[in-house]
N, C-alpha and C positions, 0 to 999 in steps of 0.2 A: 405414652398411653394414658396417663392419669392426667394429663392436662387438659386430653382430648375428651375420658368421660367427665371430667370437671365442669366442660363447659354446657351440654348439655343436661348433666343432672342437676348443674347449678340454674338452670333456667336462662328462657333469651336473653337476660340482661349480662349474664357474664360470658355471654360473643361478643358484645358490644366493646367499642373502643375507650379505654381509659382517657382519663385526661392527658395532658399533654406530659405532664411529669408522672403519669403511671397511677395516681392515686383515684377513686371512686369518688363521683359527685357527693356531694352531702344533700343533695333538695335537686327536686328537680330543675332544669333550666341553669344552672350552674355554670355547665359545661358552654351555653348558649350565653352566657354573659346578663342573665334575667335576674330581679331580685329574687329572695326565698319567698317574699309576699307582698300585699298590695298590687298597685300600679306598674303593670308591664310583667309581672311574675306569666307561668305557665298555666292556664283556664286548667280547672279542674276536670275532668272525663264526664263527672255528673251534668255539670253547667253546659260541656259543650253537647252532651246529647238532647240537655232540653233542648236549647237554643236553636237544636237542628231540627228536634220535631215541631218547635214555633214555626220553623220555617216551611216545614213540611203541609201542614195543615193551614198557612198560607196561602201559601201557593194552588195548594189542591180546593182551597174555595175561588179561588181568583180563577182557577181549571174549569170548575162548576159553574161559576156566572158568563164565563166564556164558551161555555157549551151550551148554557140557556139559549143564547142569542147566535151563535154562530156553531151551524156543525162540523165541526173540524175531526179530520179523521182520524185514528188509535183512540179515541176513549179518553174517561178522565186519566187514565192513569198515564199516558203518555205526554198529554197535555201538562197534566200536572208536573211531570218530571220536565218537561220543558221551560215551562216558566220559572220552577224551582231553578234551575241553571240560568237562565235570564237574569234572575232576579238576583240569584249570589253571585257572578260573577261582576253585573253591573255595581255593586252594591260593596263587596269587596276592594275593584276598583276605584269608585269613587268614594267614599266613607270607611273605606277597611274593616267592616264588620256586615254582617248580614242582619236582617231583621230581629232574627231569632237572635242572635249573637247579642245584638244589642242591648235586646230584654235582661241579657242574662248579662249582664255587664262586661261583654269580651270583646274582643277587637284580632284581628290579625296584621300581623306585623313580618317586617324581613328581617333575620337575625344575619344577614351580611352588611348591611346596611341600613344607616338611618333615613331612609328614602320612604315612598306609599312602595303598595305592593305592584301596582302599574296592570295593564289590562294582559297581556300575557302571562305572568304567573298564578293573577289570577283566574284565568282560561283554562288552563294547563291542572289547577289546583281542581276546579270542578271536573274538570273530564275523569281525572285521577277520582273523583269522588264517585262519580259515576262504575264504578267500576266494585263499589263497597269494601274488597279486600283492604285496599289501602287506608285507609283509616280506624280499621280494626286491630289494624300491627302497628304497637308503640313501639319506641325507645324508651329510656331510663329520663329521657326529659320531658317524654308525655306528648311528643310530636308521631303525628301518622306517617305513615308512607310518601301521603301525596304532599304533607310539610315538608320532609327530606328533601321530596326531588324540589318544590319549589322554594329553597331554603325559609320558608316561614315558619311562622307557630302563632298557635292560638292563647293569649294573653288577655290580662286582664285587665279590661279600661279603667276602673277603680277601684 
């Protein structure tokens, strides 16, 4: 019984899985084989929410000059979400960061492998994005939901 209120009085991080020998990460991305800082560590939460409202506010002028000139139907706000998904996936897959990402010095990367992240996970990563919950739910190495399923993370180019 005390293990079971343990886990949730102790907060989501102590459901989560230990390391392989039982012991608690020291820093995030640890567990993920990432340094504690610099170059390929784990992007901090602050930088990756900029990065996403650069992308945000992007896209939704790119939405707005494409509504000037062509009526496309839903509104800016659908528009907007469309190209915002255009634009991170294409951008992902080719370059491994999105715009916004970039600004802010972060990059996305595969933690199973040293490979790009390829157009399917990166597809898979937006959809999940679309959805909001998933990105809102950490782990203890500061990856969303839709990192988990697509085994990436969001790291930091310098």
């Amino acid at each position: 019984m005390r293990r079971m209120t343990g886990s949730w009085l102790s907060g989501p991080a102590a459901a989560l899985p230990k390391g392989e020998d039982g012991s608690v990460a020291k820093y995030r991305g640890e567990r993920l084989g990432l340094p504690e800082s610099g170059p390929r560590s784990v992007g901090g939460t602050g930088r990756k929410v900029t990065g996403l409202l650069i992308d945000w506010l992007l896209c939704y002028g790119v939405a707005m000059l494409l509504l000037a000139f062509f009526p496309l139907p839903g509104g800016p706000a659908t528009t907007g979400a469309v190209v915002w998904a255009v634009v991170s996936v294409v951008s992902v897959w080719l370059f491994a960061a999105t715009p916004g990402q970039t600004a802010m010095g972060l990059g996305v990367a595969r933690v199973d492998a040293e490979v790009p992240v390829g157009l399917p996970r990166a597809f898979f990563r937006v959809l999940l994005t679309f959805f909001i919950l998933p990105p809102l739910v950490m782990d203890e190495d500061g990856r969303g939901l839709h990192d988990r399923a697509t085994q990436t993370a969001v790291i930091c180019a310098r």
